[in-house]
C-alpha positions as a LaTeX table, in Angstrom:
\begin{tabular}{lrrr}
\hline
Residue & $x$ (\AA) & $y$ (\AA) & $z$ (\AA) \\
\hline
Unk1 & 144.39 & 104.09 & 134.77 \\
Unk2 & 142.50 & 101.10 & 133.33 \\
Unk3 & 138.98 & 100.98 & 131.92 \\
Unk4 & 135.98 & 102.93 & 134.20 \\
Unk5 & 132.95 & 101.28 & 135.03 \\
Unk6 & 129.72 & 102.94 & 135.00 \\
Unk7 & 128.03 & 103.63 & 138.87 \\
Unk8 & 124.97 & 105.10 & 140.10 \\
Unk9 & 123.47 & 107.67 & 139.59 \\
Unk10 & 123.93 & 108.47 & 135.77 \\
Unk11 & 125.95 & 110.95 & 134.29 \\
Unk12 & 124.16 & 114.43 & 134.55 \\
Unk13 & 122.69 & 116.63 & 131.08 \\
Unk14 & 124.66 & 117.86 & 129.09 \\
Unk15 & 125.56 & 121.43 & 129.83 \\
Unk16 & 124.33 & 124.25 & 128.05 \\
Unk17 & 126.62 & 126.49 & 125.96 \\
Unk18 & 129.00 & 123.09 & 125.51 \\
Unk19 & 129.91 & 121.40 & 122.49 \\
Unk20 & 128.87 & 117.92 & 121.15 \\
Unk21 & 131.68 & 115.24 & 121.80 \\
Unk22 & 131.74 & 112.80 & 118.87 \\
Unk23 & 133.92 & 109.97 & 118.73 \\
Unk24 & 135.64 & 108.04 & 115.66 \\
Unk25 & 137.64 & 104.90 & 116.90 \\
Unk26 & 140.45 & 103.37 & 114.37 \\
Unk27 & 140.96 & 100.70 & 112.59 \\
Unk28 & 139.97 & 96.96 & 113.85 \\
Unk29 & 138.02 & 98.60 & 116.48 \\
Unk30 & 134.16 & 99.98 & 117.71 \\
Unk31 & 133.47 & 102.49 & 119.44 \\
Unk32 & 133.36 & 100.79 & 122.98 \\
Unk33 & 136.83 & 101.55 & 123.64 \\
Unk34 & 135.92 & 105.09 & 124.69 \\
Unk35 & 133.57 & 103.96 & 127.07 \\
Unk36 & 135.90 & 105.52 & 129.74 \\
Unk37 & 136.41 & 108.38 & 128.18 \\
Unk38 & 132.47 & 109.03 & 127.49 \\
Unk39 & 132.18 & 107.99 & 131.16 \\
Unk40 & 134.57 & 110.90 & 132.00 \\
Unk41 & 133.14 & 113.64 & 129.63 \\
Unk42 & 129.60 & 113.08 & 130.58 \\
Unk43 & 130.11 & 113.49 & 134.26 \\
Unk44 & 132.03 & 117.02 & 132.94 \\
Unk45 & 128.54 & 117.93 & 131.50 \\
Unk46 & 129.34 & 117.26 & 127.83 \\
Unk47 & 127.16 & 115.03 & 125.22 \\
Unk48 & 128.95 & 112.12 & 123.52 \\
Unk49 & 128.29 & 110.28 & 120.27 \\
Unk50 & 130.16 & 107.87 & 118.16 \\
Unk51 & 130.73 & 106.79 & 115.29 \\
Unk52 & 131.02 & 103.16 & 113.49 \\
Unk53 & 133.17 & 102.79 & 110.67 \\
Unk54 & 131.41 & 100.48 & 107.98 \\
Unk55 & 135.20 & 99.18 & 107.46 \\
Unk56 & 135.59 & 97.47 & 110.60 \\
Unk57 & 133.65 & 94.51 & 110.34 \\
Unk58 & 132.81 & 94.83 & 106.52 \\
Unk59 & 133.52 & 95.64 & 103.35 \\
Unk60 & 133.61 & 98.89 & 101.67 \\
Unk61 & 134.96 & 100.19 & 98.19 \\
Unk62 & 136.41 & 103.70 & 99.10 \\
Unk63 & 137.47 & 105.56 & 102.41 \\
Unk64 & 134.58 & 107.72 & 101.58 \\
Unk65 & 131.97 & 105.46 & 102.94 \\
Unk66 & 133.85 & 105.81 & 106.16 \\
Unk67 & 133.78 & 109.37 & 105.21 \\
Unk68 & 130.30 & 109.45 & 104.33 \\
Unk69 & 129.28 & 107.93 & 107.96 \\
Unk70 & 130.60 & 110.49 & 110.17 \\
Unk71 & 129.85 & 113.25 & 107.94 \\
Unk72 & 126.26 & 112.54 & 108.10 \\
Unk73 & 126.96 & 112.61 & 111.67 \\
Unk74 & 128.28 & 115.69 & 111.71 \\
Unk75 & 126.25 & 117.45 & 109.55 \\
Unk76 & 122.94 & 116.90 & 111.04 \\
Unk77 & 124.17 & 118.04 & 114.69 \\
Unk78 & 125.58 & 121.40 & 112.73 \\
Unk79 & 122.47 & 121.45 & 111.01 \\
Unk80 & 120.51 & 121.48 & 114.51 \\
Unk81 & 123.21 & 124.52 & 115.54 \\
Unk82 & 125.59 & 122.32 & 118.00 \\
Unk83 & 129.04 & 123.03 & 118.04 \\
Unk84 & 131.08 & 119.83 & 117.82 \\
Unk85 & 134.47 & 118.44 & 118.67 \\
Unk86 & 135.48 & 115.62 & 116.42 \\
Unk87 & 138.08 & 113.14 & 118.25 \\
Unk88 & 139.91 & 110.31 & 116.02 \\
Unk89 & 141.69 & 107.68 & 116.93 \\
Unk90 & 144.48 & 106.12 & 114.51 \\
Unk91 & 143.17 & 105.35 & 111.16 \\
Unk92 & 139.93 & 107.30 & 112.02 \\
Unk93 & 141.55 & 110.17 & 112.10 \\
Unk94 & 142.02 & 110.05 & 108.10 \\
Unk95 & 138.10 & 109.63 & 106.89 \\
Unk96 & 137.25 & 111.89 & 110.04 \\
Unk97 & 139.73 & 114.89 & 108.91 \\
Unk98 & 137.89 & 114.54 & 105.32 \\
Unk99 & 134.80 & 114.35 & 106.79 \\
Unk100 & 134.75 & 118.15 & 108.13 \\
Unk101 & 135.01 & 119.97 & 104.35 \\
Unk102 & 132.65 & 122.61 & 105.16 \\
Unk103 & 131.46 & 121.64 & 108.03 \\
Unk104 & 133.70 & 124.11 & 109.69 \\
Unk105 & 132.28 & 127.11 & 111.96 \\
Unk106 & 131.27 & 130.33 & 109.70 \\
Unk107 & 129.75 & 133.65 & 110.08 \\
Unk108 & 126.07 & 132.92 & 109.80 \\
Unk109 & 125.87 & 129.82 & 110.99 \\
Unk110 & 125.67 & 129.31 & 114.73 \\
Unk111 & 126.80 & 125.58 & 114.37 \\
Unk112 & 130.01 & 123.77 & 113.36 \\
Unk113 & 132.83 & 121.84 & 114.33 \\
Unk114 & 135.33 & 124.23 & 116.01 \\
Unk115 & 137.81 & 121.79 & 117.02 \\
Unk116 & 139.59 & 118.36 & 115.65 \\
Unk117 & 141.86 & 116.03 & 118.63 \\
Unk118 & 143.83 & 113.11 & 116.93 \\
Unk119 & 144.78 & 110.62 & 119.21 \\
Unk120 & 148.20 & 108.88 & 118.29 \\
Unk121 & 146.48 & 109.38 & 114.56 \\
Unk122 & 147.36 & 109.24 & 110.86 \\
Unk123 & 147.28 & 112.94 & 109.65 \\
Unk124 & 148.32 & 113.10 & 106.22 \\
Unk125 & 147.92 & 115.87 & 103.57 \\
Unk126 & 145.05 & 115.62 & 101.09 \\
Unk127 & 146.29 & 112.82 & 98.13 \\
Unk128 & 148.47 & 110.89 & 100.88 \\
Unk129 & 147.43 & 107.47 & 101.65 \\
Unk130 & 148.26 & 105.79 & 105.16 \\
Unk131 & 150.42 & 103.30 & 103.26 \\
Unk132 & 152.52 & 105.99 & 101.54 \\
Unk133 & 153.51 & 106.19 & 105.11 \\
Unk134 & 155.18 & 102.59 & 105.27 \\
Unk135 & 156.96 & 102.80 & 101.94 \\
Unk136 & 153.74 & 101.13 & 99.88 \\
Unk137 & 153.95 & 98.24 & 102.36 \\
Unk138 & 151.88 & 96.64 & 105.44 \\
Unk139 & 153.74 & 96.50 & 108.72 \\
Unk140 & 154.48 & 93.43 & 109.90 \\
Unk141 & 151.92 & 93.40 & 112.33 \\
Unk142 & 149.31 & 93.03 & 109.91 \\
Unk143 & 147.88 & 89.89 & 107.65 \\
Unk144 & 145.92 & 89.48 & 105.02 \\
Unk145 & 142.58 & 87.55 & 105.85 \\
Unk146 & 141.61 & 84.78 & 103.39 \\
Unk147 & 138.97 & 86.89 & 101.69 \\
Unk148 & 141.60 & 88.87 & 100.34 \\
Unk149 & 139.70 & 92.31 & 100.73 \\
Unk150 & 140.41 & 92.25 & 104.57 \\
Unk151 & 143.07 & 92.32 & 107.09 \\
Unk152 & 143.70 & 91.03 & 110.55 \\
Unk153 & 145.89 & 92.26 & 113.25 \\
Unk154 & 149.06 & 89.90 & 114.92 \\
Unk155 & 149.78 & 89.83 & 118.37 \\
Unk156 & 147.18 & 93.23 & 119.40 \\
Unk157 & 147.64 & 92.52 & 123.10 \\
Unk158 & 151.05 & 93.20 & 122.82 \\
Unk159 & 151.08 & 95.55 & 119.79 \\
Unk160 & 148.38 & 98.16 & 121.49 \\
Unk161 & 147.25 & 96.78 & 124.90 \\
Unk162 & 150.76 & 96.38 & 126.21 \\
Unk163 & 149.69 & 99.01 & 129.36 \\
Unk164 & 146.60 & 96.92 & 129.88 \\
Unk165 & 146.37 & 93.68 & 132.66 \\
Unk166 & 146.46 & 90.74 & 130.51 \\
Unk167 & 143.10 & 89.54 & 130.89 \\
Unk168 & 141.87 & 93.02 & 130.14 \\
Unk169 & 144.16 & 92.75 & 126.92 \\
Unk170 & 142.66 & 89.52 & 125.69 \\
Unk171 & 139.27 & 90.86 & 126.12 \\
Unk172 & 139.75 & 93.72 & 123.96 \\
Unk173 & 141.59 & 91.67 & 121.00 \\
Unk174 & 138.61 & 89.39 & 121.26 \\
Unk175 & 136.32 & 92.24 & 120.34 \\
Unk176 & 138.35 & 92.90 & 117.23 \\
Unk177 & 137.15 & 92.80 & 113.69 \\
Unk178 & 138.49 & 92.45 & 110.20 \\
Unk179 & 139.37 & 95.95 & 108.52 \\
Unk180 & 138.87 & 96.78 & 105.45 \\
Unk181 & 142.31 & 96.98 & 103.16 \\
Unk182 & 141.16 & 99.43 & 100.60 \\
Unk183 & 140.99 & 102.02 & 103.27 \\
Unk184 & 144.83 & 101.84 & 103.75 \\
Unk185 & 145.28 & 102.99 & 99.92 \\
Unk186 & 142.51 & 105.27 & 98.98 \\
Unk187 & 143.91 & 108.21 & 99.44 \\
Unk188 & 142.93 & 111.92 & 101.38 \\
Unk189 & 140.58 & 113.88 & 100.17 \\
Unk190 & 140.79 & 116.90 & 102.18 \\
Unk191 & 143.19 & 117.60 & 105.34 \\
Unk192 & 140.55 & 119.13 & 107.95 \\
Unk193 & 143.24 & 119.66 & 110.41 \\
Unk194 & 144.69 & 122.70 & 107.43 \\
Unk195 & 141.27 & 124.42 & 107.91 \\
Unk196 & 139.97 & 124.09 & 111.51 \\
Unk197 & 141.83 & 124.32 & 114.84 \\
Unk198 & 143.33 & 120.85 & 115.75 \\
Unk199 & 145.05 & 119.61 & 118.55 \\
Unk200 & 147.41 & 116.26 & 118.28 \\
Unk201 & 148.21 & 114.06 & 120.82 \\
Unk202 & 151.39 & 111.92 & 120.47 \\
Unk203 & 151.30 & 108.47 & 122.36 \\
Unk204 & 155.42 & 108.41 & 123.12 \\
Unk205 & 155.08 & 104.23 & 123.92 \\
Unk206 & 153.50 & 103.77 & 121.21 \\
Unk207 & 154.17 & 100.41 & 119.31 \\
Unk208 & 151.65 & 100.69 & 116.12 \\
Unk209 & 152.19 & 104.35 & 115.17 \\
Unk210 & 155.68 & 104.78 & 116.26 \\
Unk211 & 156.61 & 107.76 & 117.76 \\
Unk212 & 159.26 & 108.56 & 114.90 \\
Unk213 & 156.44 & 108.19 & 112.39 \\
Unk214 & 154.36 & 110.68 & 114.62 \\
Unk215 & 156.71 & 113.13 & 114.86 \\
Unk216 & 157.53 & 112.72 & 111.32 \\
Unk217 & 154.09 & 113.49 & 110.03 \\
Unk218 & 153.77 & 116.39 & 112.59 \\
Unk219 & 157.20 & 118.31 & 111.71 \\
Unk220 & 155.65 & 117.95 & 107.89 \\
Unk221 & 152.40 & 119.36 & 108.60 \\
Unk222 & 153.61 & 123.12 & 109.96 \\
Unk223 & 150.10 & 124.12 & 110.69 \\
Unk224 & 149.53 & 127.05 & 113.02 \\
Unk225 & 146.61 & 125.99 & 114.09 \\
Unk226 & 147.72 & 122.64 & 115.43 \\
Unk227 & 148.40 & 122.11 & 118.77 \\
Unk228 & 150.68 & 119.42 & 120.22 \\
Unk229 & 149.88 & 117.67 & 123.43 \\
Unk230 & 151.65 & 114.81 & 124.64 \\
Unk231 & 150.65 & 111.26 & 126.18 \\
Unk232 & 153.30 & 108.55 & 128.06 \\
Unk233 & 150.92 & 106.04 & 126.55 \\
Unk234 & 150.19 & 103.27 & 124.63 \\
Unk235 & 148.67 & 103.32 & 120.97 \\
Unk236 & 145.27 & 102.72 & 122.97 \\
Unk237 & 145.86 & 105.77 & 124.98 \\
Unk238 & 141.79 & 105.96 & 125.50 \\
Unk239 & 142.13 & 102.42 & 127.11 \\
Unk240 & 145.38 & 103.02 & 129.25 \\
Unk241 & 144.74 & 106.86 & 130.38 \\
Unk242 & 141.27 & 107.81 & 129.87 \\
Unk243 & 141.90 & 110.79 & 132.48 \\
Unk244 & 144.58 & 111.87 & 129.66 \\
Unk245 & 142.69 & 111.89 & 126.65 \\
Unk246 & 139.26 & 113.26 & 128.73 \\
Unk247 & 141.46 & 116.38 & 129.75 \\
Unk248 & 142.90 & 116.73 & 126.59 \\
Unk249 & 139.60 & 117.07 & 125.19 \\
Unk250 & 138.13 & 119.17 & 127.88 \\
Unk251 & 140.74 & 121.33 & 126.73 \\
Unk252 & 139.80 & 121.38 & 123.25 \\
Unk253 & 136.49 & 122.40 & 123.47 \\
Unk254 & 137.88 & 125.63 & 125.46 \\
Unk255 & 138.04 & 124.49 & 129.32 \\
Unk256 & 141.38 & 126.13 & 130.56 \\
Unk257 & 142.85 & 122.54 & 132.51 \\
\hline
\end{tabular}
Protein backbone atom coordinates (compact mmCIF):
# COMPACT_ATOMS: atom_id res chain seq x y z
CA UNK A 1 0.00 0.00 0.00
CA UNK A 2 1.70 3.16 -1.32
CA UNK A 3 1.37 6.73 -0.06
CA UNK A 4 -2.57 8.09 0.72
CA UNK A 5 -3.74 11.15 -0.61
CA UNK A 6 -5.85 13.45 1.26
CA UNK A 7 -9.90 13.66 -0.08
CA UNK A 8 -12.82 15.53 0.91
CA UNK A 9 -14.24 16.08 3.52
CA UNK A 10 -11.43 16.41 6.24
CA UNK A 11 -10.56 14.12 8.76
CA UNK A 12 -13.11 14.39 11.73
CA UNK A 13 -12.02 15.83 15.70
CA UNK A 14 -10.20 14.17 17.50
CA UNK A 15 -12.03 11.88 19.84
CA UNK A 16 -12.46 12.43 23.33
CA UNK A 17 -10.89 10.14 25.96
CA UNK A 18 -7.97 9.38 23.07
CA UNK A 19 -4.45 9.99 23.25
CA UNK A 20 -2.24 12.54 21.35
CA UNK A 21 -0.34 10.82 18.36
CA UNK A 22 3.10 12.44 18.01
CA UNK A 23 5.42 11.55 15.45
CA UNK A 24 9.44 11.54 15.34
CA UNK A 25 10.76 10.56 11.77
CA UNK A 26 14.62 9.28 11.50
CA UNK A 27 17.45 10.28 10.26
CA UNK A 28 17.76 12.17 6.67
CA UNK A 29 14.14 12.61 6.84
CA UNK A 30 10.91 15.23 7.87
CA UNK A 31 8.11 14.47 9.05
CA UNK A 32 6.08 14.23 5.70
CA UNK A 33 6.68 10.67 5.39
CA UNK A 34 3.85 9.92 7.82
CA UNK A 35 1.51 11.79 5.94
CA UNK A 36 -0.30 8.42 5.33
CA UNK A 37 -0.18 7.35 8.45
CA UNK A 38 -1.60 10.82 10.00
CA UNK A 39 -4.12 10.47 7.13
CA UNK A 40 -5.10 7.06 8.64
CA UNK A 41 -5.10 7.98 12.43
CA UNK A 42 -7.08 11.08 12.00
CA UNK A 43 -9.94 9.49 10.18
CA UNK A 44 -9.72 6.86 13.48
CA UNK A 45 -10.48 10.03 15.59
CA UNK A 46 -6.97 10.55 16.98
CA UNK A 47 -4.82 14.01 16.99
CA UNK A 48 -1.40 13.92 15.30
CA UNK A 49 1.70 16.05 15.73
CA UNK A 50 5.25 15.82 14.66
CA UNK A 51 8.23 16.48 15.30
CA UNK A 52 11.42 18.02 13.33
CA UNK A 53 14.70 16.99 14.27
CA UNK A 54 17.12 20.13 14.19
CA UNK A 55 19.73 17.35 12.82
CA UNK A 56 18.22 16.77 9.61
CA UNK A 57 18.96 19.65 7.66
CA UNK A 58 21.45 21.31 10.19
CA UNK A 59 23.86 21.24 12.52
CA UNK A 60 23.72 20.44 16.10
CA UNK A 61 26.41 19.70 18.89
CA UNK A 62 24.70 16.90 21.00
CA UNK A 63 21.71 14.38 20.48
CA UNK A 64 20.15 16.41 23.15
CA UNK A 65 19.02 19.18 20.97
CA UNK A 66 17.14 16.51 19.15
CA UNK A 67 16.21 15.55 22.58
CA UNK A 68 15.40 18.86 23.69
CA UNK A 69 12.82 19.34 20.58
CA UNK A 70 10.48 16.64 21.21
CA UNK A 71 10.64 16.92 24.83
CA UNK A 72 9.33 20.33 24.73
CA UNK A 73 6.80 18.72 22.67
CA UNK A 74 5.91 16.42 24.93
CA UNK A 75 5.93 18.18 27.90
CA UNK A 76 3.62 20.93 27.14
CA UNK A 77 0.77 18.43 25.82
CA UNK A 78 1.36 16.49 29.42
CA UNK A 79 1.36 19.71 30.92
CA UNK A 80 -2.22 20.50 29.29
CA UNK A 81 -3.27 16.72 30.75
CA UNK A 82 -3.18 14.72 27.21
CA UNK A 83 -2.08 11.38 27.21
CA UNK A 84 0.41 10.77 24.42
CA UNK A 85 1.82 8.02 22.27
CA UNK A 86 5.30 8.75 21.09
CA UNK A 87 6.10 6.83 17.64
CA UNK A 88 9.92 6.82 16.30
CA UNK A 89 11.17 5.93 13.37
CA UNK A 90 14.95 4.66 13.03
CA UNK A 91 17.37 7.02 14.49
CA UNK A 92 14.43 8.97 16.10
CA UNK A 93 13.74 6.46 18.13
CA UNK A 94 17.12 7.17 20.20
CA UNK A 95 16.60 11.14 21.16
CA UNK A 96 12.74 10.24 21.36
CA UNK A 97 13.30 7.24 24.04
CA UNK A 98 15.49 9.98 26.07
CA UNK A 99 13.12 12.41 25.57
CA UNK A 100 10.31 10.72 27.91
CA UNK A 101 12.54 10.85 31.47
CA UNK A 102 9.70 11.78 33.54
CA UNK A 103 7.40 12.42 31.32
CA UNK A 104 5.92 9.08 32.04
CA UNK A 105 2.16 8.65 33.42
CA UNK A 106 2.03 9.00 37.48
CA UNK A 107 -0.44 9.05 40.20
CA UNK A 108 -1.43 12.68 40.35
CA UNK A 109 -1.02 13.66 37.19
CA UNK A 110 -3.80 13.00 34.71
CA UNK A 111 -1.33 13.44 31.70
CA UNK A 112 1.65 11.50 30.29
CA UNK A 113 2.96 9.42 27.73
CA UNK A 114 1.61 5.87 28.33
CA UNK A 115 2.99 4.27 25.39
CA UNK A 116 6.38 4.29 23.10
CA UNK A 117 6.07 2.30 19.17
CA UNK A 118 9.58 2.06 17.44
CA UNK A 119 9.34 1.49 13.98
CA UNK A 120 12.30 -0.68 12.55
CA UNK A 121 14.26 1.68 15.32
CA UNK A 122 17.59 1.95 17.15
CA UNK A 123 16.80 1.01 20.84
CA UNK A 124 19.85 0.95 22.74
CA UNK A 125 20.49 1.02 26.54
CA UNK A 126 21.32 4.34 28.18
CA UNK A 127 25.45 5.05 27.38
CA UNK A 128 25.10 3.05 23.92
CA UNK A 129 25.63 5.01 20.87
CA UNK A 130 24.01 3.93 17.40
CA UNK A 131 27.55 3.41 16.11
CA UNK A 132 28.55 1.03 18.93
CA UNK A 133 26.08 -0.88 16.93
CA UNK A 134 28.31 -1.12 13.65
CA UNK A 135 31.57 -1.89 15.41
CA UNK A 136 32.59 2.15 15.72
CA UNK A 137 32.06 2.33 11.95
CA UNK A 138 29.51 3.93 9.24
CA UNK A 139 27.80 1.43 6.99
CA UNK A 140 28.60 1.56 3.72
CA UNK A 141 25.63 3.20 2.73
CA UNK A 142 26.59 6.32 4.21
CA UNK A 143 29.20 9.34 3.16
CA UNK A 144 30.62 11.95 4.62
CA UNK A 145 29.44 15.41 3.11
CA UNK A 146 32.22 17.94 2.40
CA UNK A 147 31.47 19.99 5.49
CA UNK A 148 32.72 17.29 7.44
CA UNK A 149 30.05 17.64 10.31
CA UNK A 150 27.36 15.99 7.99
CA UNK A 151 26.49 12.91 6.21
CA UNK A 152 24.64 11.88 3.12
CA UNK A 153 22.89 8.75 2.25
CA UNK A 154 24.01 6.32 -1.10
CA UNK A 155 21.64 4.78 -3.21
CA UNK A 156 18.18 5.59 -0.62
CA UNK A 157 15.81 4.44 -3.35
CA UNK A 158 17.15 1.22 -3.18
CA UNK A 159 18.46 1.17 0.43
CA UNK A 160 14.80 2.17 2.02
CA UNK A 161 12.28 2.76 -0.84
CA UNK A 162 12.92 -0.58 -2.46
CA UNK A 163 8.80 -1.43 -1.92
CA UNK A 164 8.05 1.94 -3.42
CA UNK A 165 7.26 2.57 -7.58
CA UNK A 166 10.34 4.13 -8.77
CA UNK A 167 9.17 7.46 -9.43
CA UNK A 168 7.64 7.50 -5.99
CA UNK A 169 11.25 6.43 -4.75
CA UNK A 170 13.06 9.27 -6.45
CA UNK A 171 10.67 11.69 -5.06
CA UNK A 172 11.26 10.81 -1.61
CA UNK A 173 15.29 10.71 -1.90
CA UNK A 174 14.87 14.12 -3.42
CA UNK A 175 13.32 15.39 -0.23
CA UNK A 176 16.30 14.18 1.73
CA UNK A 177 18.61 16.24 3.83
CA UNK A 178 22.06 16.10 5.30
CA UNK A 179 22.14 14.51 8.94
CA UNK A 180 23.95 15.48 11.42
CA UNK A 181 27.10 12.97 12.33
CA UNK A 182 27.49 13.80 15.94
CA UNK A 183 24.14 12.29 16.56
CA UNK A 184 25.47 8.80 15.54
CA UNK A 185 28.13 9.01 18.55
CA UNK A 186 26.65 10.92 21.37
CA UNK A 187 25.53 8.48 23.28
CA UNK A 188 21.90 7.49 25.35
CA UNK A 189 20.96 9.21 28.00
CA UNK A 190 18.09 7.39 29.29
CA UNK A 191 16.32 4.14 27.70
CA UNK A 192 12.45 5.24 27.89
CA UNK A 193 11.42 1.98 26.52
CA UNK A 194 12.97 0.40 30.43
CA UNK A 195 10.36 2.69 32.09
CA UNK A 196 7.15 3.00 30.01
CA UNK A 197 5.22 0.36 28.03
CA UNK A 198 6.73 0.03 24.46
CA UNK A 199 5.84 -1.82 21.61
CA UNK A 200 8.59 -2.63 18.67
CA UNK A 201 7.95 -3.24 15.33
CA UNK A 202 10.55 -5.21 13.28
CA UNK A 203 10.62 -4.40 9.43
CA UNK A 204 11.79 -8.26 8.31
CA UNK A 205 12.94 -6.66 4.52
CA UNK A 206 14.60 -4.35 5.91
CA UNK A 207 17.91 -3.22 4.15
CA UNK A 208 19.22 -0.21 6.57
CA UNK A 209 18.50 -1.76 9.99
CA UNK A 210 18.92 -5.32 9.18
CA UNK A 211 16.78 -7.64 10.59
CA UNK A 212 19.76 -9.51 12.43
CA UNK A 213 20.71 -6.19 13.99
CA UNK A 214 16.94 -5.84 15.09
CA UNK A 215 16.63 -8.89 16.58
CA UNK A 216 19.93 -8.51 18.10
CA UNK A 217 19.13 -5.37 19.99
CA UNK A 218 15.66 -6.82 20.96
CA UNK A 219 16.92 -10.34 22.47
CA UNK A 220 19.41 -7.80 24.57
CA UNK A 221 16.84 -5.60 25.83
CA UNK A 222 14.56 -8.41 27.93
CA UNK A 223 12.06 -5.83 28.88
CA UNK A 224 8.65 -7.01 30.04
CA UNK A 225 7.06 -4.31 29.05
CA UNK A 226 8.02 -4.45 25.40
CA UNK A 227 5.94 -5.77 22.98
CA UNK A 228 7.00 -7.23 19.62
CA UNK A 229 4.96 -6.74 16.53
CA UNK A 230 6.08 -7.62 13.25
CA UNK A 231 6.07 -5.85 9.65
CA UNK A 232 6.97 -7.75 5.98
CA UNK A 233 8.29 -4.31 5.17
CA UNK A 234 10.76 -2.14 4.12
CA UNK A 235 12.95 0.19 6.45
CA UNK A 236 10.23 2.90 5.38
CA UNK A 237 7.51 0.73 6.63
CA UNK A 238 5.30 4.15 7.14
CA UNK A 239 5.80 4.69 3.31
CA UNK A 240 5.23 1.00 2.08
CA UNK A 241 2.31 -0.13 4.66
CA UNK A 242 0.81 2.77 6.27
CA UNK A 243 -2.32 0.42 7.12
CA UNK A 244 0.51 -1.60 9.16
CA UNK A 245 2.06 0.89 11.16
CA UNK A 246 -1.65 2.90 11.65
CA UNK A 247 -2.95 -0.46 13.27
CA UNK A 248 -0.03 -1.03 15.09
CA UNK A 249 -0.48 2.17 16.68
CA UNK A 250 -4.17 2.00 17.11
CA UNK A 251 -3.16 -0.79 19.09
CA UNK A 252 -0.86 0.97 21.24
CA UNK A 253 -2.90 3.49 22.47
CA UNK A 254 -5.35 0.54 23.75
CA UNK A 255 -7.77 -0.23 20.64
CA UNK A 256 -8.09 -4.14 20.74
CA UNK A 257 -7.34 -4.68 16.49
Amino acid sequence: MGLLHAADPPPPPPAPGKPTIVLVPGAWHRSSVYASVILLLERAGYQCLTVELPSVGGCVSSLAEDTDEICTLLAKLVCAGKDVVLVMHSYGGLPGAAAVRGLGKREGRQGGVTHLVFLGSFILDEGEAALDLLAGQLPPWVAPENDGKTLRCINPEELWYHELLPGEARRWAAQLRPQCAITFLDPLPYAGWRHIPSTYLITELDRAVPLSVQESMLSKAKCSTLRVERARAGHAVMLSHPGVVARCVRRAAGEGL
